[in-house]
N, C-alpha and C positions, 0 to 999 in steps of 0.2 A: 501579326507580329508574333515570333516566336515566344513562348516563354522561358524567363529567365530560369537558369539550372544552377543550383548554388551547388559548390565542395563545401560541404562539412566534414568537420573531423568528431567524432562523439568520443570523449576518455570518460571511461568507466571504471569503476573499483574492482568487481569481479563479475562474471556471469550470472545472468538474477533470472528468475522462471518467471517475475513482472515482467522486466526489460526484454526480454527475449522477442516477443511477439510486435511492441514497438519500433524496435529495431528492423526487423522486418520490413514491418509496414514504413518505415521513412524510404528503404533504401528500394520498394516500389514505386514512392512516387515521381515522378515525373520533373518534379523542380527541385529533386534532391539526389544529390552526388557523395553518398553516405563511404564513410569508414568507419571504424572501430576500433577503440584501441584498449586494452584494458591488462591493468596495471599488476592483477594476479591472473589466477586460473582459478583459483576457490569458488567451489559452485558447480565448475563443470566435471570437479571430481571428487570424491567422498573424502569427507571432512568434518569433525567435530563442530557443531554446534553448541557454544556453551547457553545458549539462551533456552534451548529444548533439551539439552543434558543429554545428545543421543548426536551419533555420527548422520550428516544427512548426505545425500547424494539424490538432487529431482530425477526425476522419469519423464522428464517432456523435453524436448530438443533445445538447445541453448545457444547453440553456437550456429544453426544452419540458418541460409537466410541470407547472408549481408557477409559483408567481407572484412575483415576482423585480421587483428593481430595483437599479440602479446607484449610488451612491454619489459624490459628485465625489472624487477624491484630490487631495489640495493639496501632495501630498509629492513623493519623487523620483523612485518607485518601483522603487529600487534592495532591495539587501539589509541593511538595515539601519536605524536604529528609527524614522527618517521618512523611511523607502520609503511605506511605508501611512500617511497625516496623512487622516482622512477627518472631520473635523468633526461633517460634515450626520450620522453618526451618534448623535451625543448627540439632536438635536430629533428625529430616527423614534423612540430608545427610548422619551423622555421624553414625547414625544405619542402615542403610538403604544398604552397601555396594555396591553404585552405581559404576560403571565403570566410567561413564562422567557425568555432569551436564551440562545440555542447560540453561543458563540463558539469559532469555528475557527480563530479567527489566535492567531499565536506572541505570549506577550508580550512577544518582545523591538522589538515593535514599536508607533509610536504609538495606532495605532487600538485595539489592544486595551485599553489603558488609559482610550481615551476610552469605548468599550463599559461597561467598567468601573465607570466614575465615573455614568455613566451612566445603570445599572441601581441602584447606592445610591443614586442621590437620586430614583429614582423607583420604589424599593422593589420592582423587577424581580429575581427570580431569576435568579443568575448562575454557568450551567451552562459550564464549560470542562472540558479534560485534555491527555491528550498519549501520542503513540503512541511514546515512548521507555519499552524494556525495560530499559535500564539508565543509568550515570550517564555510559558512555563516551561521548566526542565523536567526533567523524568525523574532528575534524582540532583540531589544536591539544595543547598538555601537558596533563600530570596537575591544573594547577591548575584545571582546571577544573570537574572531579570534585568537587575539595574543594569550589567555590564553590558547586556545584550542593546537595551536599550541608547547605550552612550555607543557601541560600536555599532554595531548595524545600518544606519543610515550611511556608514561612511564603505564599510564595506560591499551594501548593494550599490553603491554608486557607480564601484569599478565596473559594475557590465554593461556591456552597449547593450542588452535589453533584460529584463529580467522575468525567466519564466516559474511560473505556480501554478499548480497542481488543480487546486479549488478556488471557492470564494473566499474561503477563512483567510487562507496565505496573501490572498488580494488584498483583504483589507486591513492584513497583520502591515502590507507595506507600502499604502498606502496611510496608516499611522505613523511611519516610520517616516513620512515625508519625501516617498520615492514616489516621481510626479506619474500619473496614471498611464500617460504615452509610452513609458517606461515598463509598462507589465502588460505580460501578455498569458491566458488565460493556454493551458497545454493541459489538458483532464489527467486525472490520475483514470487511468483504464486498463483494463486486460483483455484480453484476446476474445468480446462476444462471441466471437461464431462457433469457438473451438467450446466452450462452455456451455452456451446451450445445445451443439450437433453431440457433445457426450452424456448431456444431462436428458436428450430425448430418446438415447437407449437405454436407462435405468427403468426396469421394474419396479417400480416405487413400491408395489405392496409387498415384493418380493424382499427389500433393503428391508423395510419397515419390519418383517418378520422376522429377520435375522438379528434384529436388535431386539425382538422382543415384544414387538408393539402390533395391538390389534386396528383394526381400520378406526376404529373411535378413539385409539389414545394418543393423546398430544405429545408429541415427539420435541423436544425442546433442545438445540442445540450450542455449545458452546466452541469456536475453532479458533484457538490461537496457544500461544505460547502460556505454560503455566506460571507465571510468571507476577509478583506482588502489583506492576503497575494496569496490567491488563484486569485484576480484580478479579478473577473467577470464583472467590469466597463468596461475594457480594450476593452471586450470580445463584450458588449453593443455599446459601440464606434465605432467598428469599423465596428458594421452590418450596422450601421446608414450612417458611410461615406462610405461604400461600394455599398448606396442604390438600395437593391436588391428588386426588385418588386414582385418577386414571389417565396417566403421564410419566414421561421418562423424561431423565437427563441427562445428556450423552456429551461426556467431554471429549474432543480433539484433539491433542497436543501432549508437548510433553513439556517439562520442567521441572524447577526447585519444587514447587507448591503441589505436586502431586500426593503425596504422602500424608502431607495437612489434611487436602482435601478428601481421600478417603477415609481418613482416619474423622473430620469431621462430619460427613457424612452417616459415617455409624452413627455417631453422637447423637446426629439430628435424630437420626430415626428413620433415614431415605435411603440408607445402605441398597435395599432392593429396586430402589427406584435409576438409582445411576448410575451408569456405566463409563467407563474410563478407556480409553480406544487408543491410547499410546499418539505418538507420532503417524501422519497421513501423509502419503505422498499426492503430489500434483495427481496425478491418474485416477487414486480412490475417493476425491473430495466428490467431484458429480455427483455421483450415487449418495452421498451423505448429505448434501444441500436437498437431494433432491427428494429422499427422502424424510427430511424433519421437515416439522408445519412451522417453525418459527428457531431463528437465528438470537441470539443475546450476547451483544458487545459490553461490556460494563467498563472497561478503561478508562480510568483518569488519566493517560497519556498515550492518545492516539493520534499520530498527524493528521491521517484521513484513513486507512482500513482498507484495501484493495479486498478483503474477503468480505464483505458486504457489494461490491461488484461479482465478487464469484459468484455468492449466495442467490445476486437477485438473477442474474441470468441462468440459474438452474430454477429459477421461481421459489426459490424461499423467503417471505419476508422477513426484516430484522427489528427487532429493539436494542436500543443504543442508549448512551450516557450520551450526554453532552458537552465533554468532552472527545468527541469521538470526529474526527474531519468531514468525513462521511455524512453526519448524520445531515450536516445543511443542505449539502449537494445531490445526497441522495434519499434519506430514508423521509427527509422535510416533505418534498414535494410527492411522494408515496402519503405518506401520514403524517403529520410536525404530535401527532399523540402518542406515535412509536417511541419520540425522545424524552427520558427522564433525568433529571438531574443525579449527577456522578452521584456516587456514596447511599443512595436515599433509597435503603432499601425497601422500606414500605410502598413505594412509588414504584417500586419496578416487580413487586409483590402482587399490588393490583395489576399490573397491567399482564401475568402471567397468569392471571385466574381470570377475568375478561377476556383474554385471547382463547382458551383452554375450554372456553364452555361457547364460544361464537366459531364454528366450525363453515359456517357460511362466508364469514367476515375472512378467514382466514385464504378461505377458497379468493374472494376476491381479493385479494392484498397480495397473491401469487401472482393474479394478470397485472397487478398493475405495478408489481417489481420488476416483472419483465418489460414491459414496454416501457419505463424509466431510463432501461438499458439503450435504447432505440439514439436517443441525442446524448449519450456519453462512453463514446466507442474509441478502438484507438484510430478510425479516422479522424475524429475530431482534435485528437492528440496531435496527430499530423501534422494536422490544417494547423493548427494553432503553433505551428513549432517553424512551421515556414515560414506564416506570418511575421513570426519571431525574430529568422535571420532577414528577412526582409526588415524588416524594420531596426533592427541593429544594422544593415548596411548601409541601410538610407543616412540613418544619422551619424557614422563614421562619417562619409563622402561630403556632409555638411560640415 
């Protein structure tokens, strides 16, 4: 017996250098009849970032692959609920005789709603989730907890299945009394293969020189947005009380907190020891996973971390806060002694001067980041995504 081929439609916000290679990989496999729809173009062409304080524009393909179309936005496309106003997506659903709809947008905004309405009256399966491990905000008071708490249950209801990223999100909605048949597990992943076939052309000792560093000094890396909830002070902090004589600190990124941090750097007295590396494009990261001996997340507001997946398939290991998504799914079952609790910097102090002097330990925590990679790929993404509309179609027809 043949198998069944579903039409999905996927509506996306803009072009993402995560999403790109998933999208791919659905619209090869076999029981999926993928479109695209996406509500800007930001992304696939140079554009301020305000969260890196720098115009970004990726260098890895975005749009090839899969078959795609642009959506007009009539909104503002700001942050907020008619940033995304995309009309023309009610007539694709509604004409379009999709089997399921992947919606990716947040609902606090318009489009997602029109998706929504969308998929009811034209009896479309309506697949959404969300990659929050828990109910804390990133910014704002505790009321927001509470509202999330009183809304939530009734808004994950609307989907004929609900998909999540990790375990955390599993069992954020599974507290939330969304019964278990109802969630299906879709890995948050990136592209292994394109990650580790560019991370085994780097010259490691070759990178390692160019930053400065000799075959014995601990290269310690930090890649994300400079940014107050990511913590990268925490991260400066605790090189300094750790003082490690023979080790670099190499920031990534850009943002508001770049200024702080070399300005507190002097302070510390590590000026010579850290370096500051602006904004990275998708292309230059390889070479920099590949060569630092160890990655450091400190975020008190991480859903889950897709660069701890870059990291480990160029074989970098990571240290993580515990608030970090990531750290259950991935860096747990590598090490559950890599994870420190957020804030605590003495804790994450020892665990840079223990890593820094075990140069063997480090050796092995590279093989065993990579092969972590092995069962969390975007096939599994896939697999888990078919299941999905499968399982949201079963229980329509019931």
């Amino acid at each position: 017996m043949a198998e069944l081929r579903y039409r999905v439609l996927a509506v996306c916000g803009h072009p993402v250098q995560y999403m790109a290679p998933l999208l791919r990989c659905m619209a090869q496999h076999p029981q999926m009849d993928l479109s695209v729809a996406y509500c800007t173009h930001r992304g696939a062409q140079a554009a301020y970032d305000a969260d890196f304080n720098t115009t970004v524009q990726w260098d890895v393909p975005l749009l090839d692959g899969y078959s795609w179309k642009e959506i007009p936005n009539r909104g503002s496309g700001g942050e907020n609920f008619w940033g995304l106003y995309n009309p023309g997506l009610s007539k694709l659903i509604r004409a379009g005789k999709f089997d399921a709809v992947l919606c990716f947008l947040s609902y606090r905004c318009a489009s997602f709603w029109i998706s929504y309405f969308a998929c009811r009256s034209s009896r479309t399966a309506f697949i959404f989730g969300t990659d929050a491990s828990s109910l804390l905000p990133r910014s704002g008071g505790s009321w927001k907890v509470f509202l999330k708490r009183a809304y939530w249950p009734t808004l994950f209801s609307l989907a004929d299945q609900v998909i999540v990223p990790s375990a955390g999100t599993r069992d954020l909605m599974l507290s939330l009394s969304i019964p278990e048949e109802r969630i299906t597990l879709t890995p948050y992943s990136v592209d292994n293969d394109w990650w580790t076939a560019q991370s085994r052309k780097v010259d490691r000792e070759a990178v390692r020189a160019g930053l400065g560093a000799t075959p014995d000094t601990c290269v310690i890396l930090f890649c994300a947005k400079l940014q107050p909830w990511k913590r990268p002070l925490d991260l400066l902090r605790a090189f300094a009380k750790a003082n490690l004589s023979d080790a670099l600190l190499i920031y990534a990124g850009e943002g508001a907190q770049r200024q702080e941090l070399e300005k507190e750097a002097r302070t510390l007295g590590i000026g010579e020891q850290a370096r500051f590396l602006g904004f990275l494009n998708q292309s230059q990261l390889p070479s920099l996973y590949t060569g630092a001996d160890v990655m450091v997340l400190p975020s008190e507001y991480e859903p889950f971390a897709v660069v701890v997946n870059e990291a480990y398939c160029c074989g970098c290991p990571v240290v993580a806060s515990d608030r970090v998504g990531a750290a259950r799914d991935l860096i747990g079952p590598v090490d559950p002694g890599l994870i420190y609790p957020c804030g605590d910097i003495q804790a994450l102090s020892t665990l840079l001067t223990q890593l820094s002097r075990d140069h063997g330990r480090l050796r092995e925590l590279r093989n065993l980041a990579r092969n972590r990679m092995e069962s969390w790929a975007p096939q599994n993404t896939v697999a888990g995504t078919v299941a999905a509309v499968g399982a949201a179609l079963r229980r329509r027809r019931r």
